[in-house]
C-alpha positions as CSV (number, residue, x, y, z in Angstrom):
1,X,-0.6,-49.6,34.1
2,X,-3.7,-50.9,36.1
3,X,-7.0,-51.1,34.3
4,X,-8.6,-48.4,36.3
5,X,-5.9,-45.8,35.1
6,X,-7.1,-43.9,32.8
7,X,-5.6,-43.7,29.1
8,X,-5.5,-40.9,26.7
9,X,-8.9,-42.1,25.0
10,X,-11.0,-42.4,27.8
11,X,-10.1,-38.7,28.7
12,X,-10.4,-37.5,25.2
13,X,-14.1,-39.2,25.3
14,X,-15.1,-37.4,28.7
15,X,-14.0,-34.3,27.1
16,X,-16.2,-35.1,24.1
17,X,-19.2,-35.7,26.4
18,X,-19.0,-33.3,28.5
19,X,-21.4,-30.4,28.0
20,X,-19.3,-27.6,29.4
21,X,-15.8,-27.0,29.8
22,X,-14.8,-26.7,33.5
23,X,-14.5,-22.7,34.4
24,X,-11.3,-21.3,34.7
25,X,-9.8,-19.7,37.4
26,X,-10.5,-15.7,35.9
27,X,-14.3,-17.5,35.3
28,X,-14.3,-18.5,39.0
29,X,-13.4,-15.4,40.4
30,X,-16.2,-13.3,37.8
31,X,-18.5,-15.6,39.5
32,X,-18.0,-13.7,42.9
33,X,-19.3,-10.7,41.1
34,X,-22.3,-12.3,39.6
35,X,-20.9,-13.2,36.3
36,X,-22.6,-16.4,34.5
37,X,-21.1,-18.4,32.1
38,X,-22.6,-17.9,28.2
39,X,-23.9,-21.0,26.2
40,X,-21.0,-23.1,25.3
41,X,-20.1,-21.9,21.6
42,X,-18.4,-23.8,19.0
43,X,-14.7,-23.5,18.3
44,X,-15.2,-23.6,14.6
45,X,-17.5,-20.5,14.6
46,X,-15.0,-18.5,16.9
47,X,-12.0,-19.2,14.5
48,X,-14.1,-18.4,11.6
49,X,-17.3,-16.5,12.6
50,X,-19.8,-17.0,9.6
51,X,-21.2,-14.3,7.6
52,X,-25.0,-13.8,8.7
53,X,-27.7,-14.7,6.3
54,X,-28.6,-11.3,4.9
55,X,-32.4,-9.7,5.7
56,X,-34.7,-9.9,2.8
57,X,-37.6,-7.0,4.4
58,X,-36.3,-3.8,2.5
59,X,-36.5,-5.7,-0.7
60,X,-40.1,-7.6,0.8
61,X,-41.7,-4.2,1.1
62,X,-40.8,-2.7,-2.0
63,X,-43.4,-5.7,-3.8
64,X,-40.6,-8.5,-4.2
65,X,-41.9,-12.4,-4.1
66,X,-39.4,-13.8,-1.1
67,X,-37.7,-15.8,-3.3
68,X,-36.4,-12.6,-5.4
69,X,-36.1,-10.7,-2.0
70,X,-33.7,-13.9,-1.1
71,X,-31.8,-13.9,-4.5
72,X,-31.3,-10.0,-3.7
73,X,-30.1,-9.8,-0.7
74,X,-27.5,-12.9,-1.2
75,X,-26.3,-10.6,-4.1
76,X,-25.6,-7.4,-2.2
77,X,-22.8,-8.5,-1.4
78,X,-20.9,-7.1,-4.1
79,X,-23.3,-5.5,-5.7
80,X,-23.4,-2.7,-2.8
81,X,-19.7,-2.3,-3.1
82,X,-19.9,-2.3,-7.0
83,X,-22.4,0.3,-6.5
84,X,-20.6,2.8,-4.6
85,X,-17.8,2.2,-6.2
86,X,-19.2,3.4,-9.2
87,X,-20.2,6.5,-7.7
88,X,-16.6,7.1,-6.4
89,X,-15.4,6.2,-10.3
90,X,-17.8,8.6,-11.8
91,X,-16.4,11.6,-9.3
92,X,-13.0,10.8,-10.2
93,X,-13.1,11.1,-13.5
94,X,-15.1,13.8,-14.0
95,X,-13.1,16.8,-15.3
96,X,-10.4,14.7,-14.9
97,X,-8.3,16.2,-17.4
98,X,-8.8,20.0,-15.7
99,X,-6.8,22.0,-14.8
100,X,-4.6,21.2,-18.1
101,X,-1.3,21.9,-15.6
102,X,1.3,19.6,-14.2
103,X,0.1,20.0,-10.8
104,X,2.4,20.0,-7.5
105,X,4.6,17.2,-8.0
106,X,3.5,16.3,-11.6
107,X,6.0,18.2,-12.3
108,X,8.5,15.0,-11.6
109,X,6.2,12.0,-11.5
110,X,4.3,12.7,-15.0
111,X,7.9,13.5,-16.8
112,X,9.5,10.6,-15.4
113,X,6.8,8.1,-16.2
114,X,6.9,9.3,-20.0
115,X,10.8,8.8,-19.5
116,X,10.7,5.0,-18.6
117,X,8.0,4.3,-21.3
118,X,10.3,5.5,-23.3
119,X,14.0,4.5,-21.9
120,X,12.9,2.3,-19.3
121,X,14.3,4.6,-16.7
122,X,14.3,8.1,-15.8
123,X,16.0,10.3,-18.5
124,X,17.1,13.7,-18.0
125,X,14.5,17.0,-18.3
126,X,14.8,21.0,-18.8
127,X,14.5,22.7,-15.9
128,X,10.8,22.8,-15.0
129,X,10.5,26.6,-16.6
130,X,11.4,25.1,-19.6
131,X,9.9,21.7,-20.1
132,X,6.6,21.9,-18.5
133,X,5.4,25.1,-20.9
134,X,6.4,23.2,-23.6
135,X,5.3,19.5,-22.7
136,X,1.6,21.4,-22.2
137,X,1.7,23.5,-25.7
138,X,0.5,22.9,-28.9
139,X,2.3,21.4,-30.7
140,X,3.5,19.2,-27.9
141,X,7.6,18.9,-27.6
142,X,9.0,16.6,-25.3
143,X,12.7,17.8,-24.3
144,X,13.4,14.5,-22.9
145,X,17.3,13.3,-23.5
146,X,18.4,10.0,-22.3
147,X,20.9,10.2,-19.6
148,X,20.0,8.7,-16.3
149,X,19.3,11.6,-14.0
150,X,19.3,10.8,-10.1
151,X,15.5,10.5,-8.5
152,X,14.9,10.0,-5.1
153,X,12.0,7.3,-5.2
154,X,12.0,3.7,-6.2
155,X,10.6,3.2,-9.9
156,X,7.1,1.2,-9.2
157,X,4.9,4.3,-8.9
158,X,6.2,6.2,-11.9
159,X,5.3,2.7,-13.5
160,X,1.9,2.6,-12.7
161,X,1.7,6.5,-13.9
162,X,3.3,5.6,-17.4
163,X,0.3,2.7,-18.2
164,X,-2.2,5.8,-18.5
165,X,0.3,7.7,-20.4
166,X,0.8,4.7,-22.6
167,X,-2.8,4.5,-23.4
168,X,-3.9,8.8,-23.6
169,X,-0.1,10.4,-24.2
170,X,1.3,12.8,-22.6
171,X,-1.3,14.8,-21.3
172,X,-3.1,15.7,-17.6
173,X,-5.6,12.8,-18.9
174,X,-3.1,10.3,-19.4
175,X,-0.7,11.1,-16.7
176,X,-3.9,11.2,-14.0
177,X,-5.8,8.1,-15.7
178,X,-4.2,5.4,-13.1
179,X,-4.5,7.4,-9.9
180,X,-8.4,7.3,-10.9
181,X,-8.4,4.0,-11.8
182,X,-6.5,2.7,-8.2
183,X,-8.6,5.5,-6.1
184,X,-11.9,4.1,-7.7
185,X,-10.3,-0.4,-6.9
186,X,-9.5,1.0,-3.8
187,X,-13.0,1.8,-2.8
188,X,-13.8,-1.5,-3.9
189,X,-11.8,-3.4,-2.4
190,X,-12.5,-1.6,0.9
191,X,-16.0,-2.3,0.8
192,X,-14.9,-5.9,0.3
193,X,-12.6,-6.2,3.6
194,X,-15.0,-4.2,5.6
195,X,-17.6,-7.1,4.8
196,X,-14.9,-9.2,5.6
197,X,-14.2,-7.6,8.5
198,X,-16.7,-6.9,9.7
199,X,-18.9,-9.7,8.9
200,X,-21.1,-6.8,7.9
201,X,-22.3,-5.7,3.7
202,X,-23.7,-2.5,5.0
203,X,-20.7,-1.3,7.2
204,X,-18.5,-2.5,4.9
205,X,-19.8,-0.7,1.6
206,X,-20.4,2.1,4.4
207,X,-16.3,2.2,4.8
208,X,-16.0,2.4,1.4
209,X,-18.1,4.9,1.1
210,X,-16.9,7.1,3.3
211,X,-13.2,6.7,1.7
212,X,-15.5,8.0,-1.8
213,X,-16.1,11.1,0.4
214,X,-13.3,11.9,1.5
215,X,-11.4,15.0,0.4
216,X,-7.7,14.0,0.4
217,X,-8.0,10.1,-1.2
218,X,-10.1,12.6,-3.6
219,X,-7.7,15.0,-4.5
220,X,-4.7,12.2,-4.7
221,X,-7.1,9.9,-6.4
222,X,-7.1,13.0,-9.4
223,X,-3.1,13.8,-9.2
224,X,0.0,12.0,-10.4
225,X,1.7,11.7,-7.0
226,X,3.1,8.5,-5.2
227,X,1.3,8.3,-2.6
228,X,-2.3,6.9,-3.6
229,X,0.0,4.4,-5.8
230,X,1.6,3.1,-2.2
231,X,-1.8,3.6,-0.5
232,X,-3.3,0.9,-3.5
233,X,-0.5,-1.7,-2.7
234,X,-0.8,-1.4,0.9
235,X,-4.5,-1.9,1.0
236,X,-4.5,-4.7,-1.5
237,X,-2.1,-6.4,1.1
238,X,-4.2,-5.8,4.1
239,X,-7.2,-7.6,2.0
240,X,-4.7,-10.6,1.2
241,X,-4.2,-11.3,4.6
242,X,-7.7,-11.1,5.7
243,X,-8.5,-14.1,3.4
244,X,-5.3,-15.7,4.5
245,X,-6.4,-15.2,7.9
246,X,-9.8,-17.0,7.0
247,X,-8.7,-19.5,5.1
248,X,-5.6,-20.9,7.5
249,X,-8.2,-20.6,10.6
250,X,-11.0,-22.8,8.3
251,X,-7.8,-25.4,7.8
252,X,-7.3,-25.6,11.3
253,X,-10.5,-25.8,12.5
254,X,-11.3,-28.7,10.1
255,X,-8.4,-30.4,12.2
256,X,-10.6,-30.3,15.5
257,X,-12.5,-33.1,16.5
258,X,-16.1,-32.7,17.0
259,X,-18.5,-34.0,19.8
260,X,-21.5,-36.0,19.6
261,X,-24.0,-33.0,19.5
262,X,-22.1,-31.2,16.4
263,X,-20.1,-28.9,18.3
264,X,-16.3,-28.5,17.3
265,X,-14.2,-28.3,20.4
266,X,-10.6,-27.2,21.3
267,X,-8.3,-29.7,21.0
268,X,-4.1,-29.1,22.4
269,X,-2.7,-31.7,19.5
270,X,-4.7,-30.3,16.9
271,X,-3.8,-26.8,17.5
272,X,-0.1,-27.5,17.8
273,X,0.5,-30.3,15.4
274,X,-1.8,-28.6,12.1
275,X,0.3,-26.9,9.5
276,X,-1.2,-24.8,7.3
277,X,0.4,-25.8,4.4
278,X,1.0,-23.2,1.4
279,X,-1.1,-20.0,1.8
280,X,-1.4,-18.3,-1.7
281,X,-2.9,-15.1,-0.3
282,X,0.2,-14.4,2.0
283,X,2.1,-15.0,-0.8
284,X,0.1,-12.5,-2.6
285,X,0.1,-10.3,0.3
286,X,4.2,-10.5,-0.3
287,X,3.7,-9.3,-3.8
288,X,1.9,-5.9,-3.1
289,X,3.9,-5.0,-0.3
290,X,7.0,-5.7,-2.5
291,X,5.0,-3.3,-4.9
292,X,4.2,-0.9,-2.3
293,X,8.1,-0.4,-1.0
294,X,8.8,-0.1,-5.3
295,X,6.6,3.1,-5.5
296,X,7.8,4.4,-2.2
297,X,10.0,3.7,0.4
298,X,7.5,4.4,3.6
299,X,5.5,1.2,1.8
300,X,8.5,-0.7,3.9
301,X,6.6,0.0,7.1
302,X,3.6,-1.6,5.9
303,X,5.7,-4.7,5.5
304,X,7.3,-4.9,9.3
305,X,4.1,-4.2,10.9
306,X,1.9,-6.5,8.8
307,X,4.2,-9.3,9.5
308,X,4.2,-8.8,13.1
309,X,0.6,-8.8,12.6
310,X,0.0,-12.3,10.6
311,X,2.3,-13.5,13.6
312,X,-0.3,-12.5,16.1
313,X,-3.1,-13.4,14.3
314,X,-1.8,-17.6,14.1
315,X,-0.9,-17.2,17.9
316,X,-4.5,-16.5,18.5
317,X,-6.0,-19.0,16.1
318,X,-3.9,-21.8,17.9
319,X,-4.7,-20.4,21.2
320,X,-8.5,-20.3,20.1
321,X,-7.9,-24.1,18.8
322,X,-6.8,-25.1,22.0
323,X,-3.0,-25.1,22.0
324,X,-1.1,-25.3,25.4
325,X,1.6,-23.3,24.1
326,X,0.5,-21.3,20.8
327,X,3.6,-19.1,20.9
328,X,5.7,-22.3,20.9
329,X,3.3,-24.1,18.3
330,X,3.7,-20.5,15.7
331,X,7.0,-20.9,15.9
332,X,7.2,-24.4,14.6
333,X,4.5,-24.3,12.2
334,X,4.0,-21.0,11.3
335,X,6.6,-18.0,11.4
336,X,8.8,-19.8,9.2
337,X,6.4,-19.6,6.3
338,X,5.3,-16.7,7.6
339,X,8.5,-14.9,7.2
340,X,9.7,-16.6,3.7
341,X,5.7,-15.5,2.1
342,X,6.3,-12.1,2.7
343,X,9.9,-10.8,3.3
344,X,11.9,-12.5,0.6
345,X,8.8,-12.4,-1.8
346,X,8.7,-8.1,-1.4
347,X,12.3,-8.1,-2.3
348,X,12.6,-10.1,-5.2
349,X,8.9,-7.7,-6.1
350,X,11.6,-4.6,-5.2
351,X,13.9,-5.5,-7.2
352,X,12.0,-7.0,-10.5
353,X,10.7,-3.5,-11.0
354,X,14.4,-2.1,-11.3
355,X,13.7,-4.5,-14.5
356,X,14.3,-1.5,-17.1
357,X,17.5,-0.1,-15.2
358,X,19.2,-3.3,-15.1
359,X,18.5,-3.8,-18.6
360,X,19.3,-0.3,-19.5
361,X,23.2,1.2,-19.9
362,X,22.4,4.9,-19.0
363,X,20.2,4.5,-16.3
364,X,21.7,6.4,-13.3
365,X,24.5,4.7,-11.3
366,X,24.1,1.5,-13.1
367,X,27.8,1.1,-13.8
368,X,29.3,2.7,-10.8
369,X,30.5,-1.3,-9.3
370,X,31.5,-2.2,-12.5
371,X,35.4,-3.0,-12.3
372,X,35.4,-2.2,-8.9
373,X,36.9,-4.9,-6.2
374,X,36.6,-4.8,-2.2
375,X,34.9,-7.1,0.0
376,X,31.4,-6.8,-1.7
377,X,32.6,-7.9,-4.8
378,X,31.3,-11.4,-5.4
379,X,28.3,-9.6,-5.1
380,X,27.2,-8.7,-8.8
381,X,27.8,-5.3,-10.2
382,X,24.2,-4.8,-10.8
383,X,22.7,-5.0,-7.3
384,X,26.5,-3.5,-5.8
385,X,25.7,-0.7,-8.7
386,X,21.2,-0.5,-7.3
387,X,22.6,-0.1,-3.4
388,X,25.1,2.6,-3.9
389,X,22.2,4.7,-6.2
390,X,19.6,3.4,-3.0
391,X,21.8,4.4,-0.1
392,X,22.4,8.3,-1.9
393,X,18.9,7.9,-2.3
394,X,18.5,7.5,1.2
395,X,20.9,10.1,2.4
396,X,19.1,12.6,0.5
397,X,15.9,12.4,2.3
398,X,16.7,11.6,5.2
399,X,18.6,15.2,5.1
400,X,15.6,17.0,2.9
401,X,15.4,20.3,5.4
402,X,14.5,22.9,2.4
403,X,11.9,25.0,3.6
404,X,8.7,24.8,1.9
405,X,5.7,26.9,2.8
406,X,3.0,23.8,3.1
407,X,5.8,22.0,5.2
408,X,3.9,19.8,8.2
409,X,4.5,18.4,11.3
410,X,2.5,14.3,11.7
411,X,1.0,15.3,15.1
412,X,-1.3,17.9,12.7
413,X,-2.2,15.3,10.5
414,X,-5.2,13.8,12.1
415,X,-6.8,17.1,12.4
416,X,-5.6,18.3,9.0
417,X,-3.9,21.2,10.6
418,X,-1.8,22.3,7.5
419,X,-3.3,20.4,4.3
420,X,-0.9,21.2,1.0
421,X,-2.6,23.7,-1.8
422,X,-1.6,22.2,-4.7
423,X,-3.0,24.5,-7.2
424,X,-4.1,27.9,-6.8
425,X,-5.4,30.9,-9.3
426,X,-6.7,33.9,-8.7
427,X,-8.8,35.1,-11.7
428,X,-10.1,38.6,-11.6
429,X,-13.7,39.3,-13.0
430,X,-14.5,38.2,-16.6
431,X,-11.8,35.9,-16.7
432,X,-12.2,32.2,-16.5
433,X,-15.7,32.2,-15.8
434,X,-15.7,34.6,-12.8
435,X,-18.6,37.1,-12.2
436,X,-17.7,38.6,-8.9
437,X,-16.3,42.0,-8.2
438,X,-14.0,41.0,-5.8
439,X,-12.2,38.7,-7.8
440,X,-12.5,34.5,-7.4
441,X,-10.3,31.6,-6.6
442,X,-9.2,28.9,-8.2
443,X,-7.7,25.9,-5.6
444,X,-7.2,22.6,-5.4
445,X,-6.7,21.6,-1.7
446,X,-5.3,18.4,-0.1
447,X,-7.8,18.3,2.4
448,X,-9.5,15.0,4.0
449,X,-13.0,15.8,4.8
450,X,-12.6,17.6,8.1
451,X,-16.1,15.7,10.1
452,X,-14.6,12.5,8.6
453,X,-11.1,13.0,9.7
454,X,-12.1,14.8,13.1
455,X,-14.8,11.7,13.9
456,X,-12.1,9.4,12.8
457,X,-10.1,10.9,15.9
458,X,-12.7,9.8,18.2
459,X,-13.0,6.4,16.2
460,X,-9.3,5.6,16.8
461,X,-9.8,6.5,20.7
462,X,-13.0,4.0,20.7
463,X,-10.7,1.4,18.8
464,X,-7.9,1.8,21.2
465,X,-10.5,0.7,23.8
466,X,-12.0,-2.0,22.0
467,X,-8.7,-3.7,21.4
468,X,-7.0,-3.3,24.7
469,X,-10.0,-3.3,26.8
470,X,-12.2,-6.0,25.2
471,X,-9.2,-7.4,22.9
472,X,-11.2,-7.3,19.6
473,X,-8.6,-7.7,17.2
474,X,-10.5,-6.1,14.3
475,X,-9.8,-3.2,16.1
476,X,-6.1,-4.1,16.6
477,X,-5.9,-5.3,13.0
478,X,-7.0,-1.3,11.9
479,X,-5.2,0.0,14.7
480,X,-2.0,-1.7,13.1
481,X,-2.6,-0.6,9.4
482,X,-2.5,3.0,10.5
483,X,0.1,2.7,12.8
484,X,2.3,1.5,9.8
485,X,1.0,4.4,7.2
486,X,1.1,7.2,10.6
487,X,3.7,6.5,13.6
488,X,7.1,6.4,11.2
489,X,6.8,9.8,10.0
490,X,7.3,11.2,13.5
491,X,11.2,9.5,13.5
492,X,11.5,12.5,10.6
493,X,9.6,15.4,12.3
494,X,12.1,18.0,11.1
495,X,12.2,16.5,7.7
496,X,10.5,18.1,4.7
497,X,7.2,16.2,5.1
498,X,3.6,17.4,4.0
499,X,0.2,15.9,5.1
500,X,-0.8,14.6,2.0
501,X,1.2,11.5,3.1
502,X,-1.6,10.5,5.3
503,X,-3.7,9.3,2.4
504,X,-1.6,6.0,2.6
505,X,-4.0,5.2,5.9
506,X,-7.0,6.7,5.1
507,X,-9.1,3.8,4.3
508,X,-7.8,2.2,8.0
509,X,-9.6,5.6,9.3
510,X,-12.8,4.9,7.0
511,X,-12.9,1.3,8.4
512,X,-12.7,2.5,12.3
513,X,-15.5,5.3,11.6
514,X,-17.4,1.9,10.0
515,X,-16.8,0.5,13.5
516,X,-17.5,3.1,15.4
517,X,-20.9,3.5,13.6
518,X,-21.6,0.0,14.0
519,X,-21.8,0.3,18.2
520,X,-24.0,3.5,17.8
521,X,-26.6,1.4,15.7
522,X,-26.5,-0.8,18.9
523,X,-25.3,-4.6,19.4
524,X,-27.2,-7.8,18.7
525,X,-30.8,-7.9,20.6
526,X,-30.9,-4.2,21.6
527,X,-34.5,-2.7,22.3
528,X,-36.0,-1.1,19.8
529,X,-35.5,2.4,21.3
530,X,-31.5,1.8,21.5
531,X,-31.8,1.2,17.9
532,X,-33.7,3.9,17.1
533,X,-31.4,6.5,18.9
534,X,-28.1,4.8,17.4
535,X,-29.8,5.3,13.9
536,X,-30.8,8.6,13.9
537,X,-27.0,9.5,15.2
538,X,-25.2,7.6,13.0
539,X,-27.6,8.9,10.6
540,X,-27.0,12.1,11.4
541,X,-22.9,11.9,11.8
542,X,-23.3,10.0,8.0
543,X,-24.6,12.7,6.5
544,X,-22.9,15.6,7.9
545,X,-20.1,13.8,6.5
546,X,-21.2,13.4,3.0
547,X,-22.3,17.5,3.0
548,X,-19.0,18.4,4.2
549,X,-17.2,16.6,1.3
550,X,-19.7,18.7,-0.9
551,X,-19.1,22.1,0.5
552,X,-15.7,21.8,0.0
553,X,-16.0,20.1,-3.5
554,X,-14.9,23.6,-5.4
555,X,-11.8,23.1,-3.6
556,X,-10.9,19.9,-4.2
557,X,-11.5,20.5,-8.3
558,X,-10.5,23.6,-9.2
559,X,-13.8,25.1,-9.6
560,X,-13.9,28.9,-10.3
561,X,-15.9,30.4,-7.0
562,X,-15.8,33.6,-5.4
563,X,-13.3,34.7,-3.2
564,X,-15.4,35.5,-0.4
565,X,-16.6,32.0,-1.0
566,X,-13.2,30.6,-0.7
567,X,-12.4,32.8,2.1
568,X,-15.4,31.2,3.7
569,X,-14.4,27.3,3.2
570,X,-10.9,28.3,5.6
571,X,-12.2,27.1,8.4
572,X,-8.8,27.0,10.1
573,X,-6.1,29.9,9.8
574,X,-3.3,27.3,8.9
575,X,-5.4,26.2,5.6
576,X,-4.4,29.5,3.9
């Protein structure tokens, strides 16, 4: 080697003193078109965009010294999402215990729940007829007898239900305590990863409140159903990986070098020799989608797409860091750990909350592989014993085709063609508090908030733009969650299926409505009047949302109204 060929250092200094990278070839050809090349930006800032320092006017013009205005604002950050969250606790609970009925499904959930306080597993229960009457009287008796009757849902749901029968009995109170509680967390948390998201308090506690609004998460958050239970879970595992996400990006970016004016720059060795060493929030993110599959089996779906989605994102953070090959450089440093955080940690979740079946001896099934031989059997009896009792489960409704009158098909979902009425009375006049002629309704309806669900249509369509068109992947990242809570139930469209299984991606519909709000409102350095127009109709499309979930309020508690009233709120044949 002759002293004027250059060696690895001298390049990696000119590439430190250079100002600007050289344009690439899609740059050149923009150039044609009259495209000009932005500031260079720093790498760091583009794996992990900081959070912008928060305004302190509002609080400045209502007589606060800038300090407290500063001390304020820094603080919103969870006190806005505390705040709204609080209003979504205090409509949840309210009433909470009305109508004293086991509602829809309650029928199952609530019994079983008191079963496996009691057993540990699900016992065997009268005939609905029988034991509901008398598990609602007074004095209470609970018919329940202790052999293991067959269910058709994992245990982890019925779980959660039993904590708030643990603590208020058996009772609409206790049975419906937990829902509350994980429908009020889950407004929390999803003003949290909006912020997160979004890099954004207001459209983040916005997101969560419009998931306080909105009448189906409502309406599930107040019933002992599954579904919410899966919804929690799924969402707490969407959160988990959006720290993960932040916090592997912030290792790897600390791995770049830096040039002499402060800037981090991409750097090919970096970016496809940095591991990311252990990542507790993937781990984490494991847990609750182990917990989600427990409490129902579509929770699996959550877990295929959201590791195909932690996959993407580390191919685009070492593509961002400046690696060569980023497919390559995952698979050596990343989809291994990617894989063993959240596939093998879900199914040793699955199966620890079969805990009280494996210790029980009349549980369902759980002797059917003992004594038996055949190829399986250095397998042990328990989990030979758990997949014969899973795969009946599994035949069973994969082949539910009963008819049922609030039966719906997913491509009505979105529009909430056919919600589920899961309570309806008819008192005449004098009775229960009605005063008209006609007669009044009683009803509690598994309806979203129609403007919120009907704007989240256009919101997904806007998404769909953002993330193929201008590859935003927070709009691929929401895109994805709903894709994993939606697209699966159209491989069973002529299986007994009901809308109500939507609420599992409502918040991922709350957080593209966020989005969608946040371009009306305008991007960074708009003109005053673009502002001012974006306002006034998100405004406007923020508010007709919130008096929509208030008009139809009598329907999604109970409330005695009119008939003529009631007749009024079916807006759409099919809701009947």
């Amino acid at each position: 080697m002759t002293s004027d060929t250059p060696t690895r250092a001298d390049v990696d200094e000119d590439a430190r003193t250079t100002a600007r990278p050289e344009p690439t070839p899609w740059a050149g050809r923009l150039r044609r078109f009259g495209h000009t090349a932005g500031p260079p930006t720093d790498t760091r800032a583009r794996l992990v965009p900081p959070f912008p320092r928060p305004g302190t006017w509002v609080w400045e013009s209502m007589g606060f010294g800038p300090r407290l205005a500063r001390r304020i604002a820094n603080s919103m950050g969870w006190v806005g999402p505390i705040l709204v969250a609080v209003l979504a606790g205090t409509l949840r609970f309210w009433r909470l215990g009305q109508p004293r009925a086991l509602v829809f499904d309650e029928t199952y959930y609530a019994k079983d729940a008191w079963a496996m306080l009691r057993l540990g597993y699900e016992g065997t229960w009268p005939d609905r007829k029988i034991a509901d009457p008398q598990v609602l009287a007074h004095p209470q008796v609970i018919p329940l007898s202790d052999p293991g009757s067959f269910v058709a849902h994992p245990p982890m749901g019925k779980w959660v239900i039993a904590l708030g029968e643990g603590l208020f009995g058996l009772d609409p109170v206790g049975w419906r305590f937990m829902t509350a509680l994980l429908g009020t967390l889950s407004v929390l948390m999803l003003c949290r990863i909006g912020r997160r998201l979004f890099r954004s308090t207001l459209l983040g506690c916005l997101a969560g409140a419009l998931l306080a609004v909105d009448g189906l998460h409502f309406v599930m958050s107040r019933t002992a159903l599954l579904d919410l239970i899966v919804m929690f879970f799924a969402l707490a595992a969407f959160g988990c990986l959006l720290v993960d996400r932040d916090w592997a990006r912030a290792r790897l970016a600390a791995a770049l070098p830096t040039t002499g004016d402060g800037f981090t720059r991409p750097d090919a060795d970096a970016a496809e020799g940095t591991g990311t060493g252990l990542r507790p929030w993937r781990l984490a993110a494991g847990v609750f989608l182990g917990l989600a599959a427990a409490s129902k089996w579509n929770g699996l779906y959550f877990l295929v797409f959201f590791v195909a989605l932690t996959v993407l994102w580390d191919v685009g953070a070492r593509r961002v860091a400046g690696a060569f090959h980023p497919y390559r450089s995952v698979l050596r440093k990343d989809l291994g750990w990617s894989v063993l955080s959240l596939v093998p940690v879900a199914v040793l979740t699955y199966l620890a909350t079969w805990t009280g079946w494996f210790l029980s001896d009349k549980g369902y099934d759980r002797h059917w592989a003992d004594g038996r031989g055949g190829t399986w059997s250095w397998i042990p009896a328990p989990l030979r014993s758990l997949w014969h009792y899973e795969h009946a489960v599994y035949e069973f409704n994969i082949n539910l085709h009963a008819w049922h009158r609030y039966k719906s098909n997913p491509w009505s979902w979105l529009v909430q063609g056919r919600p589920v009425a899961f309570h309806y009375e008819g008192p005449k006049a004098g009775q229960d508090g009605c005063h008209a002629a006609a007669g009044c309704s009683q009803e509690i309806l598994g309806l979203g908030t129609p403007l919120l669900w009907w704007a989240a249509c256009g919101a997904l369509v806007y998404l769909l733009f953002r993330w193929a068109l201008r590859r935003d992947w927070r709009a691929g990242a929401v895109l994805c969650a709903v894709g994993a809570g939606y697209l699966p139930w159209f491989n069973y469209q002529d299986r007994t299926i009901f809308s109500f299984y939507a609420v599992a991606f409502v918040p991922y519909l709350c957080l593209a409505v966020a989005m969608m709000v946040g371009a009306m409102l305008g991007p960074p350095g708009a003109n005053e009047r673009r502002r001012l127009i974006g306002t006034v109709g998100a405004g406007v499309l923020v508010l007709l949302i919130a008096w929509n979930f208030i008009y139809f309020f009598p329907l999604y508690t109970g409330r005695t109204i009119p008939y003529s009233e009631w007749h009024a709120r079916m807006w759409l044949d099919t809701w009947i």
